[in-house]
ZADO-805315 format. One record per atom (N, C-alpha, C, O): residue number from 0; residue in three letters; chain; atom name; x, y, z. Coordinates in nm, 2 decimals. Atoms other than C-alpha are relative to their C-alpha. Layout:
BEGIN
<pt NUM; "ALA"; "A"; "CA"; <X; Y; Z>>
...
REM end
This chain:
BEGIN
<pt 0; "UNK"; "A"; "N"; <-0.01; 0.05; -0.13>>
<pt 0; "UNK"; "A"; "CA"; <0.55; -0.51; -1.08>>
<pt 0; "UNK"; "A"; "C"; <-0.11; -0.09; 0.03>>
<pt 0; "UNK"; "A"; "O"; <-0.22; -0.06; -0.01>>
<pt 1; "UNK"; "A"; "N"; <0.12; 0.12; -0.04>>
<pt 1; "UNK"; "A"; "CA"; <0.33; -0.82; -0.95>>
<pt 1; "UNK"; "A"; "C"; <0.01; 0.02; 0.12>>
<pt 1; "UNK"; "A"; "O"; <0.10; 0.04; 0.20>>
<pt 2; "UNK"; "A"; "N"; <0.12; 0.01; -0.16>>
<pt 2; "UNK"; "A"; "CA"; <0.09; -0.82; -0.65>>
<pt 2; "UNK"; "A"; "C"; <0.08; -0.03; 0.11>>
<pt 2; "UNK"; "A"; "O"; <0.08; 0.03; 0.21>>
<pt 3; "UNK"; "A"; "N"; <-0.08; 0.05; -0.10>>
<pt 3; "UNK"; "A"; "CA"; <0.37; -1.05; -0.49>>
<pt 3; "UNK"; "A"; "C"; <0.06; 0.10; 0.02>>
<pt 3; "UNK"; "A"; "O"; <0.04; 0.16; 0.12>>
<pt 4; "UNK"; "A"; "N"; <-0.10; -0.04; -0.07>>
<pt 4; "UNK"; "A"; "CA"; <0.66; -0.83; -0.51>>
<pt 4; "UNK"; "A"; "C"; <-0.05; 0.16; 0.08>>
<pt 4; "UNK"; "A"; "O"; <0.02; 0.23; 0.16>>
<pt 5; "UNK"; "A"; "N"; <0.08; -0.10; -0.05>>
<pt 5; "UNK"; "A"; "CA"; <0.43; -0.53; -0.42>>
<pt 5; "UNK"; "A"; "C"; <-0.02; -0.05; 0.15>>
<pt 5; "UNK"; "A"; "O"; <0.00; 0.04; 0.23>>
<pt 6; "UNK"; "A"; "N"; <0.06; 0.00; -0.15>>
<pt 6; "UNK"; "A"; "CA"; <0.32; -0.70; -0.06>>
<pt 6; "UNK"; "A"; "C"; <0.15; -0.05; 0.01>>
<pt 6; "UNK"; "A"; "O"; <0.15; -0.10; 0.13>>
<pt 7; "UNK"; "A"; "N"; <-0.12; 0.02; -0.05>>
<pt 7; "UNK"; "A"; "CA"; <0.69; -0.79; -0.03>>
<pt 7; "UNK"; "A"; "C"; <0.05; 0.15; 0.03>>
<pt 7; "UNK"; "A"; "O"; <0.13; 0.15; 0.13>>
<pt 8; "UNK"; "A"; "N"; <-0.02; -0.13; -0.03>>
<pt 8; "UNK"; "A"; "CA"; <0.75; -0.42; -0.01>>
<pt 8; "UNK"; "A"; "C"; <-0.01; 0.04; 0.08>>
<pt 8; "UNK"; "A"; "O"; <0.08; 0.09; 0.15>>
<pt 9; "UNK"; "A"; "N"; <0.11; -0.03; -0.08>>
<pt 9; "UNK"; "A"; "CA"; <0.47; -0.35; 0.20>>
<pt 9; "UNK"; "A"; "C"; <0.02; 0.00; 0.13>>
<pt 9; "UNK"; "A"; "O"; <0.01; 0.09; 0.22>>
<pt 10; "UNK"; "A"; "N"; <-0.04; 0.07; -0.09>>
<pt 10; "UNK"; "A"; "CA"; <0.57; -0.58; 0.42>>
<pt 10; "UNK"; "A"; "C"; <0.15; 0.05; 0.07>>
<pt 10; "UNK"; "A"; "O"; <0.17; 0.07; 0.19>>
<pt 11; "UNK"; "A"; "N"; <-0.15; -0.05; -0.03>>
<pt 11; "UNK"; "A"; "CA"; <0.96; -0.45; 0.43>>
<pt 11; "UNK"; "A"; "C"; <-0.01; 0.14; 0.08>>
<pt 11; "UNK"; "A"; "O"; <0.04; 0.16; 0.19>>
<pt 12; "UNK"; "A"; "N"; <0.03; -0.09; -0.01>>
<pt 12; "UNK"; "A"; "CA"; <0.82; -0.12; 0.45>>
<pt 12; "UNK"; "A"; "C"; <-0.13; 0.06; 0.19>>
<pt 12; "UNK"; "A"; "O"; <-0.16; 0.16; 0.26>>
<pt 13; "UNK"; "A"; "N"; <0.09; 0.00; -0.14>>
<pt 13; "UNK"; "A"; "CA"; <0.58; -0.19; 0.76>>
<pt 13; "UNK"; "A"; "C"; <0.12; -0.05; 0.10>>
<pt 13; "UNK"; "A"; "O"; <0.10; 0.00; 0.22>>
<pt 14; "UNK"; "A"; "N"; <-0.11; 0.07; -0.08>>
<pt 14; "UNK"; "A"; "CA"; <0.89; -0.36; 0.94>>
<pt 14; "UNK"; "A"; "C"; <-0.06; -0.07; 0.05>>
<pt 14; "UNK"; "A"; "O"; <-0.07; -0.05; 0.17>>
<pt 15; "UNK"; "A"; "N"; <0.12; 0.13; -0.06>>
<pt 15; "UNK"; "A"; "CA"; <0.63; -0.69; 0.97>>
<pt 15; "UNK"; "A"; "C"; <0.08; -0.11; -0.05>>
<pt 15; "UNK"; "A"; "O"; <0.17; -0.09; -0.13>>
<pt 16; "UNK"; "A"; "N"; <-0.02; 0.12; 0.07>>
<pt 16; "UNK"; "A"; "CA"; <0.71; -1.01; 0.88>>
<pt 16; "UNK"; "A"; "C"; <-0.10; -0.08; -0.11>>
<pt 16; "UNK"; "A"; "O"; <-0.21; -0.12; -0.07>>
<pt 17; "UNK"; "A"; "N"; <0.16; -0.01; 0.07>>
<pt 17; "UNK"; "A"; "CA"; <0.48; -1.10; 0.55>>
<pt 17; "UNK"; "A"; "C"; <-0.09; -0.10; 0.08>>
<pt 17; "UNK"; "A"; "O"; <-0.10; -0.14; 0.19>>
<pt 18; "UNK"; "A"; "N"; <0.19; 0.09; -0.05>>
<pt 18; "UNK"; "A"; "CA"; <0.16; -1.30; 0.60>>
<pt 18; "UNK"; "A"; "C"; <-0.02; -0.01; -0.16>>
<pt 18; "UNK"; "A"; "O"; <0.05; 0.04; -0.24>>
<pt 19; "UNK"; "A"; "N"; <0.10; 0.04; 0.11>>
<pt 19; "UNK"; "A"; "CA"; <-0.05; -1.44; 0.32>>
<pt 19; "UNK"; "A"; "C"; <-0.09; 0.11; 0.00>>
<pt 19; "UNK"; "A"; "O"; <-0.17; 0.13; 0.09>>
<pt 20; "UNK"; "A"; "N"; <0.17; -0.07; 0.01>>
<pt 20; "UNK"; "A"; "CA"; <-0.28; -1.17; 0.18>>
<pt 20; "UNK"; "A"; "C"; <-0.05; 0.00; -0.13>>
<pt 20; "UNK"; "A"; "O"; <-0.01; -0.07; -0.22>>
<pt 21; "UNK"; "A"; "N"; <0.11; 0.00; 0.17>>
<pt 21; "UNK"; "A"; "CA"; <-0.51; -1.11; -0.12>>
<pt 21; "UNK"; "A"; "C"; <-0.01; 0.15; 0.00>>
<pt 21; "UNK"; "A"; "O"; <0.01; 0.24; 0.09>>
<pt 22; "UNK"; "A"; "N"; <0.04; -0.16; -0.02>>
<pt 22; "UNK"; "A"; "CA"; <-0.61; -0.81; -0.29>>
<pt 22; "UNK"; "A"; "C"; <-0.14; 0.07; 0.11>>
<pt 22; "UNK"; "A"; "O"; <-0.17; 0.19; 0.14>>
<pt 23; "UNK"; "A"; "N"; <0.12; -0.11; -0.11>>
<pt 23; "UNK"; "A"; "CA"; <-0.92; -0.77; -0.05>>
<pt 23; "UNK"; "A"; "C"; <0.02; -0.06; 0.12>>
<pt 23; "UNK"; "A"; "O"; <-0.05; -0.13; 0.19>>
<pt 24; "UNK"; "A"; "N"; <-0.08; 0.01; -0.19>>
<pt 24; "UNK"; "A"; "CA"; <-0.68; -0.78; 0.30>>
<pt 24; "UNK"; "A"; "C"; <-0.03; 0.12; 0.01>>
<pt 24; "UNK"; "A"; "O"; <0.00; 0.20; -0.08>>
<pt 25; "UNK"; "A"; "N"; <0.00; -0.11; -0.09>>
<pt 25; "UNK"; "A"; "CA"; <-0.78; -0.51; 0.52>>
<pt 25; "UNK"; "A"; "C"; <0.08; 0.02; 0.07>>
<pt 25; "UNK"; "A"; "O"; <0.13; -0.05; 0.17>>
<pt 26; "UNK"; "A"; "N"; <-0.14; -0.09; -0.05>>
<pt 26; "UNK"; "A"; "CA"; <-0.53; -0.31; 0.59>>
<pt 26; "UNK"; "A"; "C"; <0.01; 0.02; 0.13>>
<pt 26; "UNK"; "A"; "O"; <0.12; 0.00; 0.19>>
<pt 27; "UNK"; "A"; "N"; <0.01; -0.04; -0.13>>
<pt 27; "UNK"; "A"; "CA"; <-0.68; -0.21; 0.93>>
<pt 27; "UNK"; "A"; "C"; <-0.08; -0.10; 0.08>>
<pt 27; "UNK"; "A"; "O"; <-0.05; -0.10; 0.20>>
<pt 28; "UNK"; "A"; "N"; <0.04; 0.09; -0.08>>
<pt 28; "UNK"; "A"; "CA"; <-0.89; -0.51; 1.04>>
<pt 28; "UNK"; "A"; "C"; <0.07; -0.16; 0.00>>
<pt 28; "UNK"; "A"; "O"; <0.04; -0.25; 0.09>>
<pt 29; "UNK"; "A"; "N"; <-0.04; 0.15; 0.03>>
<pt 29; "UNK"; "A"; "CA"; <-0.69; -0.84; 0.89>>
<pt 29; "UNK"; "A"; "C"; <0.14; 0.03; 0.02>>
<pt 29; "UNK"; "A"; "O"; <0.22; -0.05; 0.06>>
<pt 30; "UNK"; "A"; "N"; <-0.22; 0.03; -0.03>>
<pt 30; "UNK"; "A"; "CA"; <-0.30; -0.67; 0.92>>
<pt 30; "UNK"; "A"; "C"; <0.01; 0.13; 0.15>>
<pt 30; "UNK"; "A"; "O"; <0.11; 0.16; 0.20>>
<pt 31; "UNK"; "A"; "N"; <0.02; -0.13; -0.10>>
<pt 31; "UNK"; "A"; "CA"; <-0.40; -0.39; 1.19>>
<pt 31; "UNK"; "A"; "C"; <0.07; 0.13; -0.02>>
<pt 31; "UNK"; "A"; "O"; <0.13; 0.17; 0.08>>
<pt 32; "UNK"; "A"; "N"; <-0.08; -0.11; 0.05>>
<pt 32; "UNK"; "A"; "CA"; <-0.23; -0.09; 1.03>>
<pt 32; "UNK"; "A"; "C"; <-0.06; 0.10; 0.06>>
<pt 32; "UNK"; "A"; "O"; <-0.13; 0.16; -0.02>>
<pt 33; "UNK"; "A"; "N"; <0.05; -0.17; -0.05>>
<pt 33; "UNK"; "A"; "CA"; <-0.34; 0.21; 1.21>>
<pt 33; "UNK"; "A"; "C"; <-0.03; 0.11; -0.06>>
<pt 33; "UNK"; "A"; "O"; <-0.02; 0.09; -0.19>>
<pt 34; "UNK"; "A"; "N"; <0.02; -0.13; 0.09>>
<pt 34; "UNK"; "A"; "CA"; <-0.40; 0.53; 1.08>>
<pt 34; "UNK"; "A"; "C"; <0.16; 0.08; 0.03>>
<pt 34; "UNK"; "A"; "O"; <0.20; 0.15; -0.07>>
<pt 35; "UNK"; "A"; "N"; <-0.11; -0.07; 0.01>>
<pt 35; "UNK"; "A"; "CA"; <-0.05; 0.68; 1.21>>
<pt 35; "UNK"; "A"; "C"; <0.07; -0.11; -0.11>>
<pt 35; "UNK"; "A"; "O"; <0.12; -0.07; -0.22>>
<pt 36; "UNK"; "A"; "N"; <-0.06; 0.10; 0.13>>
<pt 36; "UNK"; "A"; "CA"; <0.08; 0.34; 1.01>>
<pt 36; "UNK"; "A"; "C"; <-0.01; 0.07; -0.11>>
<pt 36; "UNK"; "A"; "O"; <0.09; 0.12; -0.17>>
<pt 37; "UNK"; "A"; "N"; <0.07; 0.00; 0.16>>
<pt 37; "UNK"; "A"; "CA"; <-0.11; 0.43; 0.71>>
<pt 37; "UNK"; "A"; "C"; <0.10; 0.12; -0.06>>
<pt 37; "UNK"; "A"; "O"; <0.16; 0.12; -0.17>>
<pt 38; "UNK"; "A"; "N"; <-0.03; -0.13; 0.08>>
<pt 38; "UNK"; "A"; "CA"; <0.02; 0.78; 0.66>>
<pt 38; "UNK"; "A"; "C"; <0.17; -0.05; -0.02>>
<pt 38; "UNK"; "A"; "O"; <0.24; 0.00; -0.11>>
<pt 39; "UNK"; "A"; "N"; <-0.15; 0.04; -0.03>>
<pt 39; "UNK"; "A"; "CA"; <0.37; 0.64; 0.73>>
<pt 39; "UNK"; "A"; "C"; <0.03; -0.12; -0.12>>
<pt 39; "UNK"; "A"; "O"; <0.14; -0.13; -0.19>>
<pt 40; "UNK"; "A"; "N"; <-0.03; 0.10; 0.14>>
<pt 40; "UNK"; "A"; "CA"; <0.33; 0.35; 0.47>>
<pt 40; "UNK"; "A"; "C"; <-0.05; 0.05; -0.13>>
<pt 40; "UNK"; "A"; "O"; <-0.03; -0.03; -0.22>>
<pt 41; "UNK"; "A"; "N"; <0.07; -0.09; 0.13>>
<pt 41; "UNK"; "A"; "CA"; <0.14; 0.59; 0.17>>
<pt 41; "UNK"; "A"; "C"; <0.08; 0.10; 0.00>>
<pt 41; "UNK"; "A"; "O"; <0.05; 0.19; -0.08>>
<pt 42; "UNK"; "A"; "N"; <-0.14; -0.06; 0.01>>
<pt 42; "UNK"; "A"; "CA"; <0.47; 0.77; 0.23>>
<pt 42; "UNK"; "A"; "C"; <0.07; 0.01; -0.03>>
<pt 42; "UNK"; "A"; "O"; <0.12; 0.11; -0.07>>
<pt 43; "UNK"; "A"; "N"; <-0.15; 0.08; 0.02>>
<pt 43; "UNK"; "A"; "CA"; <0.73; 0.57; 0.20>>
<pt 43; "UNK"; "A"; "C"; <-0.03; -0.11; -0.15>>
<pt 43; "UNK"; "A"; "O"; <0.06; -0.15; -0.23>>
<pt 44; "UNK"; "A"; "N"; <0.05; 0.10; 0.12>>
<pt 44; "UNK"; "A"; "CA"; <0.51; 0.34; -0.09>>
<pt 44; "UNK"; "A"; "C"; <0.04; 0.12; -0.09>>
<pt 44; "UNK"; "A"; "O"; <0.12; 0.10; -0.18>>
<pt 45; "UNK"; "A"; "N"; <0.01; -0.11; 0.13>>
<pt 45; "UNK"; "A"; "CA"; <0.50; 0.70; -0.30>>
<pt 45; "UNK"; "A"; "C"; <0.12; 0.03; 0.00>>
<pt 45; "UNK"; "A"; "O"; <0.15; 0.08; -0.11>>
<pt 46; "UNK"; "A"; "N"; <-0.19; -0.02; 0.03>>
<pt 46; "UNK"; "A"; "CA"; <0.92; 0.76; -0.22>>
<pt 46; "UNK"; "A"; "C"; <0.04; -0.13; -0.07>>
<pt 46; "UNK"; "A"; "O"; <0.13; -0.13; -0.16>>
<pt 47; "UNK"; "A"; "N"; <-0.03; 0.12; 0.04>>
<pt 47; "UNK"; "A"; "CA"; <0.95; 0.42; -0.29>>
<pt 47; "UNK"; "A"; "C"; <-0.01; -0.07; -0.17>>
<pt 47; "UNK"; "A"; "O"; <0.06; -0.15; -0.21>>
<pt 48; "UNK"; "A"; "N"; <0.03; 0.00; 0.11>>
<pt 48; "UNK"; "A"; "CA"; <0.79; 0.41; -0.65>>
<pt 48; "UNK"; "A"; "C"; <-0.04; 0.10; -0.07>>
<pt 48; "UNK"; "A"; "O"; <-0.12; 0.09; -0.17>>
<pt 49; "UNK"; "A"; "N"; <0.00; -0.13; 0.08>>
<pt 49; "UNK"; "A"; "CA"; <0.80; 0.76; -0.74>>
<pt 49; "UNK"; "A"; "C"; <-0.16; 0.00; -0.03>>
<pt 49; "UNK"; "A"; "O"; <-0.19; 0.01; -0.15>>
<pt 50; "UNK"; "A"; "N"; <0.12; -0.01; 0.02>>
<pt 50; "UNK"; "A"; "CA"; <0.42; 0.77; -0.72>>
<pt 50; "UNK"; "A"; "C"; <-0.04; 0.10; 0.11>>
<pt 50; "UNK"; "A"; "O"; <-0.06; 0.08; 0.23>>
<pt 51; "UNK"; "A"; "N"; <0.11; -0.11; -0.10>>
<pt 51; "UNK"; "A"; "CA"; <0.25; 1.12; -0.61>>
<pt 51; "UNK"; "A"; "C"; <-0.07; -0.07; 0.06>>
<pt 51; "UNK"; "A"; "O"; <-0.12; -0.18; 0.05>>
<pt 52; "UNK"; "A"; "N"; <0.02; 0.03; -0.15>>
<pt 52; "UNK"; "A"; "CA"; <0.18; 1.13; -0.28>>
<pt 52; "UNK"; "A"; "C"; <-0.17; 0.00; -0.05>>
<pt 52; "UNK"; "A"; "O"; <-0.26; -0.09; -0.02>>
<pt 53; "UNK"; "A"; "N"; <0.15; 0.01; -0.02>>
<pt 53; "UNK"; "A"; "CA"; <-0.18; 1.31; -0.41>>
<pt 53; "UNK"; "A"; "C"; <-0.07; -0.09; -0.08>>
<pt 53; "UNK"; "A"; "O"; <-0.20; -0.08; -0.10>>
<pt 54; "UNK"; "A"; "N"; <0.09; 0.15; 0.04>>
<pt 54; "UNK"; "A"; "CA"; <-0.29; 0.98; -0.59>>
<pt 54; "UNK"; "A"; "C"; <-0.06; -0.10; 0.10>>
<pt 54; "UNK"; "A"; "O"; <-0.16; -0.17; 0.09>>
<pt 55; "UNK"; "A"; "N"; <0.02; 0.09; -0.13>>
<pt 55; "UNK"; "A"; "CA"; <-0.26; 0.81; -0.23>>
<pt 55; "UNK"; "A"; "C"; <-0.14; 0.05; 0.06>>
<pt 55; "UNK"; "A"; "O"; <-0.22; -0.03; 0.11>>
<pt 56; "UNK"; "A"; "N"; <0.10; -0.07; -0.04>>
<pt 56; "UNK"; "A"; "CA"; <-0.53; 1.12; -0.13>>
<pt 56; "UNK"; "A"; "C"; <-0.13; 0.01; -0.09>>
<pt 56; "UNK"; "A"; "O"; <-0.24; 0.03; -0.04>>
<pt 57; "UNK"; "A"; "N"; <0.05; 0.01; 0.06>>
<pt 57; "UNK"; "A"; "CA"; <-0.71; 1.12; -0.42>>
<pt 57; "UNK"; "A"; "C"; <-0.11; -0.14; -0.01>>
<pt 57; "UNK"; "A"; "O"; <-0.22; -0.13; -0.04>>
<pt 58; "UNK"; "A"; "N"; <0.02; 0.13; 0.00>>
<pt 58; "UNK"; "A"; "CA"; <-0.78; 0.76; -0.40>>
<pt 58; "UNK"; "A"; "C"; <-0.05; -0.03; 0.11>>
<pt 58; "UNK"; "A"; "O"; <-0.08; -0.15; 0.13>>
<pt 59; "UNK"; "A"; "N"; <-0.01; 0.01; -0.14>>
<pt 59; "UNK"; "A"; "CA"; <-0.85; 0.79; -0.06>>
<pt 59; "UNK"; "A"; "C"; <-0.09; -0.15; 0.05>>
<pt 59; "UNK"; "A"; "O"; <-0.07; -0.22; 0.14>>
<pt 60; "UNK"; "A"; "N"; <0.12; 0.10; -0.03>>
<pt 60; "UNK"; "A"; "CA"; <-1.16; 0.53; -0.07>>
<pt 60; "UNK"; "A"; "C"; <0.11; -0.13; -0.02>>
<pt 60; "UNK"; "A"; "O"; <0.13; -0.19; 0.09>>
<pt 61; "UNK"; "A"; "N"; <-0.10; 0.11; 0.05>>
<pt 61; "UNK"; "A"; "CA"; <-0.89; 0.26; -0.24>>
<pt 61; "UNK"; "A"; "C"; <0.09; -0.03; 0.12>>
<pt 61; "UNK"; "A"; "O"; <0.18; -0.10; 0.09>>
<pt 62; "UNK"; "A"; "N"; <-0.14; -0.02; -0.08>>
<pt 62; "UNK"; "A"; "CA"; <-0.65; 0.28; 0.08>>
<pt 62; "UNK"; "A"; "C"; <-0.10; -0.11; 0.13>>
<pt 62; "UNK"; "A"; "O"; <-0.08; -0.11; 0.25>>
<pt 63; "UNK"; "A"; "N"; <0.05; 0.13; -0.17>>
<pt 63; "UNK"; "A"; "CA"; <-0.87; -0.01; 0.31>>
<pt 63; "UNK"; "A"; "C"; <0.05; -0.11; -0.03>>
<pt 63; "UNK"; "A"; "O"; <0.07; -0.19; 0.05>>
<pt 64; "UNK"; "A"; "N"; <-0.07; 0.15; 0.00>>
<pt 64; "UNK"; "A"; "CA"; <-0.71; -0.29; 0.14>>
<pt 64; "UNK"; "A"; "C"; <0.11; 0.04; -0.06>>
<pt 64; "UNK"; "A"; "O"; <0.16; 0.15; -0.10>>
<pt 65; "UNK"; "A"; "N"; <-0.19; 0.00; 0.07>>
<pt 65; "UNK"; "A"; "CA"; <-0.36; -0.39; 0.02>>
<pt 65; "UNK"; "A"; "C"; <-0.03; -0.01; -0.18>>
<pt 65; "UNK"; "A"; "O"; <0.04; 0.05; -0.27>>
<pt 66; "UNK"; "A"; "N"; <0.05; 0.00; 0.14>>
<pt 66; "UNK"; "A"; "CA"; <-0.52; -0.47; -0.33>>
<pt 66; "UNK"; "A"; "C"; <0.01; 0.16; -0.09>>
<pt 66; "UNK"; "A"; "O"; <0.07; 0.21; -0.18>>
<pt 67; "UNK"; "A"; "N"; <-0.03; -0.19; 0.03>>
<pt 67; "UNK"; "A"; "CA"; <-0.62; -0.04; -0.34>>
<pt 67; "UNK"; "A"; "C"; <0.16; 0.03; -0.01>>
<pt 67; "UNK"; "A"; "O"; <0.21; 0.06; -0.12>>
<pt 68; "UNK"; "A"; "N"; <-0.09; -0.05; -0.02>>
<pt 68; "UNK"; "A"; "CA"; <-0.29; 0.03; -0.22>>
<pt 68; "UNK"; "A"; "C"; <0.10; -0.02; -0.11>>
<pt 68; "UNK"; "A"; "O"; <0.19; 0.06; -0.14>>
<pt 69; "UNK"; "A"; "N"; <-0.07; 0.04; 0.12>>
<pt 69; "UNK"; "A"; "CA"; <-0.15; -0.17; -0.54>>
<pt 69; "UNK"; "A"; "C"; <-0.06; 0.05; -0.09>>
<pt 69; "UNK"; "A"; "O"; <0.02; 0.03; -0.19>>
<pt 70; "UNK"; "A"; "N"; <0.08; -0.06; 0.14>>
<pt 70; "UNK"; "A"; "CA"; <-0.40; 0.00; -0.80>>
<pt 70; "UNK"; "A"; "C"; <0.06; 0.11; 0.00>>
<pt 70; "UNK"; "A"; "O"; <0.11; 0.16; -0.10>>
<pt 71; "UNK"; "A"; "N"; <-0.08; -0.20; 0.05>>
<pt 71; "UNK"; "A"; "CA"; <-0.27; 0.36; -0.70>>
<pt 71; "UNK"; "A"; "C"; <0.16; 0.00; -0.01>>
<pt 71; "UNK"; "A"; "O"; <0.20; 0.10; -0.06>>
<pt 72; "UNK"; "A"; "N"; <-0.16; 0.06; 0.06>>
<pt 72; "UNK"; "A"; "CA"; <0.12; 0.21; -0.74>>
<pt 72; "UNK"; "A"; "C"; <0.00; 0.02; -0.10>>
<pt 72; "UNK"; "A"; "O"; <0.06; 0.11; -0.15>>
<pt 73; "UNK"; "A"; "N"; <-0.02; 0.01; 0.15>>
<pt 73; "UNK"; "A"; "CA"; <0.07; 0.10; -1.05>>
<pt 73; "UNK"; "A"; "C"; <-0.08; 0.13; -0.02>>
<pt 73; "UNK"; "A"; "O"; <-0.01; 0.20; 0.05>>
<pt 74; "UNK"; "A"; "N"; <0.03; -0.10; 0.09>>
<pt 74; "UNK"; "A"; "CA"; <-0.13; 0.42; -1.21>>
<pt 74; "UNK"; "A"; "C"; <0.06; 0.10; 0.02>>
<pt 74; "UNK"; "A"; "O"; <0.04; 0.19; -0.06>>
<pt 75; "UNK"; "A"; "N"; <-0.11; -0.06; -0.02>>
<pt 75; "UNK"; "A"; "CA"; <0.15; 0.60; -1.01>>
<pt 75; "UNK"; "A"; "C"; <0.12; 0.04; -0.11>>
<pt 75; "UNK"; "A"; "O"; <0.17; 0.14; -0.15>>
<pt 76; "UNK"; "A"; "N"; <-0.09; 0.03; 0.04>>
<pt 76; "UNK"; "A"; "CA"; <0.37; 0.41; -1.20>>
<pt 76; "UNK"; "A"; "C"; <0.01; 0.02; -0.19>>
<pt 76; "UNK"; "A"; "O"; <0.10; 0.03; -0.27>>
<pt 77; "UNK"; "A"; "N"; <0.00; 0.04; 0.15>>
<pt 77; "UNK"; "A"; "CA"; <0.19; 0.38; -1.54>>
<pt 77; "UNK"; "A"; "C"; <-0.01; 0.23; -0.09>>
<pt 77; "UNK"; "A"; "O"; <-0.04; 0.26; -0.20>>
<pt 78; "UNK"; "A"; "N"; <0.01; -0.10; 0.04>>
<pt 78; "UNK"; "A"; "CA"; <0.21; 0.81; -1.55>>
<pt 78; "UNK"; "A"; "C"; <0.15; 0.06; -0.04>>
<pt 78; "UNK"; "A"; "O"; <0.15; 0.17; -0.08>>
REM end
């Protein structure tokens, strides 16, 4: 999976329209994701790619940007 089709997800999954982001977009200060968001998109990303939910908790530091949110995907993905 590439970066792109990962924030196309994201994006589907937020019910947003995308934006341009990078791996170091703040989730909560550059796309405004909330914290009820967050739990709701680290949800639906781990139903969505069969990636344990406790990778999303585990990782918890990784979850400020959209870049984190693609590192614990893929090692989701690569188990």
């Amino acid at each position: 999976m590439t970066f792109n089709k990962f924030c196309e997800t994201m994006f589907s999954l937020l019910e947003r329209e995308a934006v341009k982001v990078s791996e170091t977009t703040s989730l909560r200060d550059d796309l405004d994701v909330d914290s009820l968001q967050m739990v709701n998109l680290t949800s639906s990303l781990a139903d969505h790619y069969q990636t344990p939910f406790n990778l999303f908790i585990v990782n918890a530091g990784k979850l400020e940007t959209v870049g984190g949110l693609y590192e614990i995907v893929n090692e989701g993905a690569s188990r």
